[in-house]
C-alpha positions in Angstrom: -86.2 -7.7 -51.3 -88.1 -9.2 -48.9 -87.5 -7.4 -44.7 -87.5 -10.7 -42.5 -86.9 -8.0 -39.3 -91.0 -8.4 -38.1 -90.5 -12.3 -39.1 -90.7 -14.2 -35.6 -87.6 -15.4 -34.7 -86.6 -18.8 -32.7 -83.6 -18.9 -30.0 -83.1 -22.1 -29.0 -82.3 -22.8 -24.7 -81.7 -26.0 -24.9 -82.1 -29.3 -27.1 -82.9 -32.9 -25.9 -82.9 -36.3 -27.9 -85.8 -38.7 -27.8 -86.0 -42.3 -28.3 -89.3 -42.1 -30.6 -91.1 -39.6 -32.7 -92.5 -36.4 -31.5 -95.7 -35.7 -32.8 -96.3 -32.5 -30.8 -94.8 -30.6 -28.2 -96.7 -27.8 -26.3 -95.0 -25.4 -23.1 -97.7 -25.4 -19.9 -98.7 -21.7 -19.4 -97.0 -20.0 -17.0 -94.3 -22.5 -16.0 -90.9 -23.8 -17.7 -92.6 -26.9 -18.7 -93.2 -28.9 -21.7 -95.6 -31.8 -22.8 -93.9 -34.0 -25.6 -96.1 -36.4 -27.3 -95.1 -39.5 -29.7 -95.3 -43.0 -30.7 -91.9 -45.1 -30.4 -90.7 -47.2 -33.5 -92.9 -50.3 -32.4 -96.1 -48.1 -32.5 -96.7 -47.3 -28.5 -98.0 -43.9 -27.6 -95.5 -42.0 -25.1 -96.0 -38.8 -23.2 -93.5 -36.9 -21.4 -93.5 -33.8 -19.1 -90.3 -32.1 -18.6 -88.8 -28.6 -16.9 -86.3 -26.1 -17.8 -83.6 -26.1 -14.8 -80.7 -24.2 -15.0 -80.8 -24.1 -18.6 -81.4 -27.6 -19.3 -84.4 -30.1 -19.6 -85.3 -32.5 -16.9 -87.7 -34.7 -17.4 -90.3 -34.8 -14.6 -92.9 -37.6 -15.7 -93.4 -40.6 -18.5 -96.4 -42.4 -19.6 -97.0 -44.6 -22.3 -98.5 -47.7 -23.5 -97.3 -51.2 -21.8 
């Protein structure tokens, strides 16, 4: 029998839904922020900065292609 106990575990806060693909996500050390990056469904990049408040996500900045 495998002993899962050591096995990181994920608790998630919080969950958000997109309007395109993420391709990666990565927190900002030391802060509740997060980078989300992704292409939409016609192909344009997207980048988005958001922050944990009060147990949600805010987002705090887009940019993407034009």
């Amino acid at each position: 029998m495998i002993d899962f106990t050591d096995s990181p575990q994920f608790i998630p806060h919080t969950q958000k839904s997109l309007n395109y693909t993420p391709h990666d996500v990565k927190w900002v050390p030391s802060s509740a922020r997060l980078v989300s990056m992704g292409a939409t469904a016609g192909a344009k990049g997207i980048l988005e900065i958001y922050a944990l408040s009060g147990g949600e996500l805010k987002k705090r900045a887009e940019a993407g292609e034009e």
